[in-house]
N, C-alpha and C positions, 0 to 999 in steps of 0.2 A: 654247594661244594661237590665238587666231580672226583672219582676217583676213578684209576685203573688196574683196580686192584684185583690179585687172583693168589689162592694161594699156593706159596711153595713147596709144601709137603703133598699136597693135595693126592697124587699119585701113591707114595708112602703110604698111605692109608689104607688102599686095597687089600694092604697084607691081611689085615683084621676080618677079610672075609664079610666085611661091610657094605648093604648095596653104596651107592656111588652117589645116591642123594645124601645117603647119611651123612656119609662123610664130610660132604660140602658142608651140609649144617652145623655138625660138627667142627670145620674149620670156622665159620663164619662165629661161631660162640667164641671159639677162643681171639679170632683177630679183634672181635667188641673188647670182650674183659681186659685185654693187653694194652688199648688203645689206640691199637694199628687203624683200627676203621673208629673215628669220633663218631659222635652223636650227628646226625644231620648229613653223615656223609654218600655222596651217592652211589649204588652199585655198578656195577658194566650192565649194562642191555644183555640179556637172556642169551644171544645170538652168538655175541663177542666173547661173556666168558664160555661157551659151550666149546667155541671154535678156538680160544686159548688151553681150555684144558683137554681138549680132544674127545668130550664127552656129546652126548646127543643133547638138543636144548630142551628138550621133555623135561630130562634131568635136573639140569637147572632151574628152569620154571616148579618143577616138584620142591626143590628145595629151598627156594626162594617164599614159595606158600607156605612150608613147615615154617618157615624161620618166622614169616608173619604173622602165623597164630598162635606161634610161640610167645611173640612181643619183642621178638631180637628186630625187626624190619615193619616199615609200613610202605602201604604201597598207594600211589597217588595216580589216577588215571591220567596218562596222558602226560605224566612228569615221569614216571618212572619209582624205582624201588630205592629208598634211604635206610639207615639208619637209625631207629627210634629211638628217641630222646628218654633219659632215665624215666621219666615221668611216665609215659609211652610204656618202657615196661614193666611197670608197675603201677600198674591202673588203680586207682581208688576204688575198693569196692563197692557193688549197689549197696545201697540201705538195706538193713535188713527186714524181714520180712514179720518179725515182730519186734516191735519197739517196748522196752519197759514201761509201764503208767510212772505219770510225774503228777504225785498229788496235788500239786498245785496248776497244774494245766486241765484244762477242760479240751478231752481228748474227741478230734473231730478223726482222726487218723486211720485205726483200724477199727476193724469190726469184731466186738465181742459179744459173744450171746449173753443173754440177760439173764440175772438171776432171778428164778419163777418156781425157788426150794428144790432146784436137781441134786444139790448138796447132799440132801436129807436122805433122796431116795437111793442113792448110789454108796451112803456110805451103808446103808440098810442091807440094799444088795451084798455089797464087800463080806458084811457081818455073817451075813447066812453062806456064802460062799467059804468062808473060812472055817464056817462047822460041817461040812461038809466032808468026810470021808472021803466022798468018790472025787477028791480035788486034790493028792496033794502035789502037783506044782513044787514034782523032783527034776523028771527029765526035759530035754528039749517036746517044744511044739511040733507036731505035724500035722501030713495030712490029715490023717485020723482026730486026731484031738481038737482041730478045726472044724471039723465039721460041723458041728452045731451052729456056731459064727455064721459059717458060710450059708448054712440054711436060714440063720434068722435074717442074713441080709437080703436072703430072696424074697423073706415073708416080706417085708421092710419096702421093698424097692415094688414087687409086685408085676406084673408080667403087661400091665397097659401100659406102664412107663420103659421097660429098656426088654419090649418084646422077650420071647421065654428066655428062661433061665433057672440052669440048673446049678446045685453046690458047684459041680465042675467048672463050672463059666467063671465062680469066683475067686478072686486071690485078695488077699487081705494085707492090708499095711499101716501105718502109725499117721494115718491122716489122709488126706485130698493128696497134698503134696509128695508126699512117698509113694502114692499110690501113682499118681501120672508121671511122676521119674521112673517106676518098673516100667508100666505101658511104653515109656521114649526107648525105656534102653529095651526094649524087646522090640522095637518097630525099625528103630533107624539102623541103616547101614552107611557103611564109604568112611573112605578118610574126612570127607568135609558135609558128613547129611544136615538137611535142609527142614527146616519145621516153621512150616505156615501158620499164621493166627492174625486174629484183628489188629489192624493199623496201634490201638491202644489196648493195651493185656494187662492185666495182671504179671506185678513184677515176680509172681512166681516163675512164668512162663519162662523171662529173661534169664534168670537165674538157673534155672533147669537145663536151660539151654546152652549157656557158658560154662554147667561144668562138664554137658555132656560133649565139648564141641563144636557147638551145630550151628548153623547157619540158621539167623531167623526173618524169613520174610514177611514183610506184612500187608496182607490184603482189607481192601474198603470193604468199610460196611453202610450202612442207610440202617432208617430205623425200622428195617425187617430183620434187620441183620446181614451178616456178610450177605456181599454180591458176588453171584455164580460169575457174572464174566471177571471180575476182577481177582476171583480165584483160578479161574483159569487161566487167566493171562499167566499169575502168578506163577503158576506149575509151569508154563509153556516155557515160561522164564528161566526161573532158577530150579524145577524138578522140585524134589521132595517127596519123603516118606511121609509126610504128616499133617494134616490138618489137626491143629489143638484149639479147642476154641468153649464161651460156655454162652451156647445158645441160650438155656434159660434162663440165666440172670447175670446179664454182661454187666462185667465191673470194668470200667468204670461208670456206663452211661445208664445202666439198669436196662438195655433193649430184650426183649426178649424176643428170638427169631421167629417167624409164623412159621407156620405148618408146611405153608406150599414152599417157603423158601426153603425149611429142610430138607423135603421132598430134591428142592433146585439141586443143593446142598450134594448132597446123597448120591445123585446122578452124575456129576461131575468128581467125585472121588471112586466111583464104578467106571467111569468111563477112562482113567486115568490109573485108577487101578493103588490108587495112596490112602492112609489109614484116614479115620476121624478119632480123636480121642476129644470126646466132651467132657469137660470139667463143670460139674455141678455141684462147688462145695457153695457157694450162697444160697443155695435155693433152701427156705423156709417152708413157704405154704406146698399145699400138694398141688402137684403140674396138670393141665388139662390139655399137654401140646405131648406125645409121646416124643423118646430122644431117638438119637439116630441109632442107636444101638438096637431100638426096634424097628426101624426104618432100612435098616443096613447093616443086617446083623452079619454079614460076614467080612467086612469092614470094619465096625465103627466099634470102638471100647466107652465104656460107663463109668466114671469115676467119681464118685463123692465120700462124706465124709457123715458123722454125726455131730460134727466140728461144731457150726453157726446153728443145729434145732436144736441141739441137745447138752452138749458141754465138748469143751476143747481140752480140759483138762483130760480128757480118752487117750486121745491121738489113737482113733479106732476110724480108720478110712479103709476104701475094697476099688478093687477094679473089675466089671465084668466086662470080658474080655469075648473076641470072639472065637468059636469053640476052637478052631484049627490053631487058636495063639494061645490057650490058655496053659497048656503046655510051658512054654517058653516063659509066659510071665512068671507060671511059677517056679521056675529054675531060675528065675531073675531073683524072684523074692528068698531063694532059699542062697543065692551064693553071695547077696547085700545082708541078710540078717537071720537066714534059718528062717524066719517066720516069728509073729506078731506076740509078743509075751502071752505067754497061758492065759494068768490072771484078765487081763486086759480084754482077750477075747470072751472068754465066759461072765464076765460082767455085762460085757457090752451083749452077747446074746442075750443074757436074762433081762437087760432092760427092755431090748426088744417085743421076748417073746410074750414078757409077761403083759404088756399094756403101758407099759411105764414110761417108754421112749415115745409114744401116741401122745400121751398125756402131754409128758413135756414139751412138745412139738407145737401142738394147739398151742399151751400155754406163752410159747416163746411167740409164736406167730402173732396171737395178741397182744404183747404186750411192744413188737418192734411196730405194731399199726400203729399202735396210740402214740408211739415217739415218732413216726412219722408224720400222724396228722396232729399233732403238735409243731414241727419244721414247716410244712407247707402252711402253716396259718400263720408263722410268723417270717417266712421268706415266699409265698408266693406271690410278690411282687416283682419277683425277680426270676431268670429265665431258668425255672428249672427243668428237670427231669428224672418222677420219683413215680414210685409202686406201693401200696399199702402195703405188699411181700418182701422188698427190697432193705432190707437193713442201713443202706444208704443213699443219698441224692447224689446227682450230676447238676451242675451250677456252672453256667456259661457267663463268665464275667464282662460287666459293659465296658465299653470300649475307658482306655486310660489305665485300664488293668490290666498283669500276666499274669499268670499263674503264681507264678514266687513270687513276684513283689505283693501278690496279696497275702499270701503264704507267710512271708518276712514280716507283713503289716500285723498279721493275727497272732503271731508269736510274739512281736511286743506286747500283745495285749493278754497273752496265756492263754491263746488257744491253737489248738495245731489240727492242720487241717492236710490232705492230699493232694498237692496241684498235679495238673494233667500232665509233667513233663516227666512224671515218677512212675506213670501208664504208658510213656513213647517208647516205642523200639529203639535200639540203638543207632541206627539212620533214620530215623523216622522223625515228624511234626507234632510238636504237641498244639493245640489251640489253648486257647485262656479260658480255662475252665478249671473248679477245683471240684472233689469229690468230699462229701462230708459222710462219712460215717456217723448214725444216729445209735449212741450206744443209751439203753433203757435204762444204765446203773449210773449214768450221772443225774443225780439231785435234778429235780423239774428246776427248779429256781437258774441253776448254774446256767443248766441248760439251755434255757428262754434267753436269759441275759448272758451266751455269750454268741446266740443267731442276732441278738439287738443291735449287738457291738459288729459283727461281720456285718447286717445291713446298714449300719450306720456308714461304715468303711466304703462301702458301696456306692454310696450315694457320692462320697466325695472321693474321687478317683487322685490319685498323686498329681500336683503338678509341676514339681522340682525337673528340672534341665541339669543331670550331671555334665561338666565338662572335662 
């Protein structure tokens, strides 16, 4: 459906001291809501309304982009700009990024650290913090009153893994995830910034992304990890502030990048001149590849969590940043939430400082081996892809399967799993593979008997013909 539409007030509107894209957008809302312009209806070509309202076609094309990432227009290469159908502007949103337990499901889904008695010692801690005088947890957090925090995460992270760093490098936030939304919104600029990351991400990435705006492109990886040309095409392409990515423990596929490829890595966001923030909230065992933070420190930002070694009930994550940003992050962190609850932080320092968050760490790391080499003894007949550090596999399904239809097969049966189409970018491919999160708190029994049931499934792939 073609239209010739422009509107009549359009002019009128200058009065308001509005620039001139506004306004269009502003018209274009109201001709939707009225039903001047239906669902499905086409716009004028850029050229024609610029040259009917007397305005430049920058103009129009500026407002034509607002309108589409707004959800009022979608735009079709090579067909031109319509109308978005209700549906269109009111997208379903992603799944969320944590799902309730459903005690009757044997949860293959997320990844939850294992219970290894952190209960005992953190309510221990709380106890002695609460007789403490020198705590009482009247006024706002600051810098000062952080300080310990930020020191114990230096002890914590240690200077072979995200090269030196000092309390000032750190900023601190309520998990992995809070902490790489300050890192974006201190790093990207423009009306439409652009944030690089593997072909398949973490749906945090996605989510970060859409509420920050951003444009996300996705660069190939192999099992070094990302590929330096295909990141660079990537930048040549669409630019960008950002490379987000987690070299050491890529969820989905579990790759962990080599050395030389960060090295690759590293040189090509110098040479380009665009950030790196590596997200490091899986990583369990301790690293023996340094991150780019120490590889390109005046680039690359550090972000993890005590989320997956130690307990998620914290929501005690950091960013070390690099020194000329660290500034800015924390004016990020302070105009989103002032800064990380008192209590929270000096718990989490004292777990640290005292040996307690070590402890746990080992402990956790043992016990997600033993649930892993339990999964490969009862699935390595089949194509995986797992780490004895890895909290979860990558499972490449034989052909006759996708992802959701296996996904749909395992929930009839009560178990829920992650297909690869919940790791694609929003233009992107997923392939037929699902991701099983091995959580050490399901019962052995459930556990064995519900990898018996997925290999079972496996073996007999669907052969139904819908018509």
């Amino acid at each position: 459906m073609g239209t010739n539409w422009a509107p009549t007030e359009f002019k009128d509107g200058f009065a308001s001291g509005s620039p001139k894209y506004a306004v269009l957008v502003q018209s274009l809302r109201g001709a939707i809501r009225s039903g001047e312009l239906p669902a499905g209806a086409r716009l004028p070509p850029v050229r024609e309304l610029a040259w009917k309202l007397g305005i430049t076609p920058g103009t129009v094309a500026r407002a034509y982009r607002m309108a589409v990432e707004e959800g009022l227009l979608e735009a079709a290469v090579g067909r031109g700009t319509f109308v978005a159908g209700e549906a269109e502007r009111r997208p379903e949103p992603d799944k969320p990024l944590l799902n309730l337990e459903q005690p009757d499901m044997a949860d293959f889904r997320g990844c939850h650290v294992p219970d290894v008695g952190q209960g005992a010692v953190i309510r221990d801690i709380m106890a002695q913090l609460a007789r403490d005088p020198a705590h009482d947890y009247v006024d706002y957090p600051n810098h000062v009153t952080d300080l310990p925090a930020r020191q114990a995460v230096c002890d914590w992270i240690g200077d072979d893994r995200a090269g030196r760093v000092v309390p000032d490098d750190v900023v601190l936030g309520f998990g992995a995830q809070n902490s790489a939304m300050m890192c974006l919104q201190a790093c990207l600029t423009g009306l439409t910034p652009v944030i690089m990351t593997e072909q398949l991400a973490y749906p945090g990435v996605r989510h970060a992304a859409r509420l920050l705006r951003a444009k996300i492109v996705g660069v190939e990886m192999d099992d070094q990890g990302i590929r330096p040309d295909s990141l660079e095409a990537a930048y040549r392409t669409h630019g960008g502030q950002v490379l987000m990515t987690s070299a050491e423990v890529h969820s989905p596929t579990t790759v962990r990048t080599t050395l030389e490829r960060r090295r690759q890595i590293a040189e090509v966001a110098r040479r380009y001149q665009f950030h790196i923030i590596e997200d490091d909230c899986h990583r369990v065992a301790l690293s023996p590849v340094p991150s780019y933070r120490a590889l390109c420190p005046e680039q690359a930002w550090y972000v993890s969590s005590i989320t997956k070694c130690v307990s998620g009930a914290l929501r005690f994550g950091f960013a070390i940043c690099p020194a000329s940003h660290a500034q800015m992050a924390r004016q990020v962190a302070q105009s989103s939430f002032y800064g990380i609850s008192q209590p929270i932080a000096d718990l989490s320092a004292r777990l640290i400082r005292s040996g307690a968050a070590e402890e746990i760490r080992a402990r956790v790391e043992a016990s997600i081996a033993e649930r892993v080499r339990l999964a490969v003894n009862e699935m390595g007949s089949w194509d995986i892809a797992w780490r004895p550090d890895a909290p979860f596999l990558w499972m490449k399904l034989p052909t006759g399967w996708r992802g959701s239809t296996f996904g749909m097969a395992c929930e009839g049966a009560k178990i829920r799993v992650k297909p690869a189409d919940e790791f694609a970018l929003p233009d992107g491919a997923a392939p037929h593979a699902v991701r099983l999160a091995l959580n050490a708190d399901m019962p052995e029994a459930r556990f064995r008997a519900a990898l018996a049931t997925m290999s079972d499934f496996l073996q007999r792939p669907p052969a139904g013909v819908d018509i």
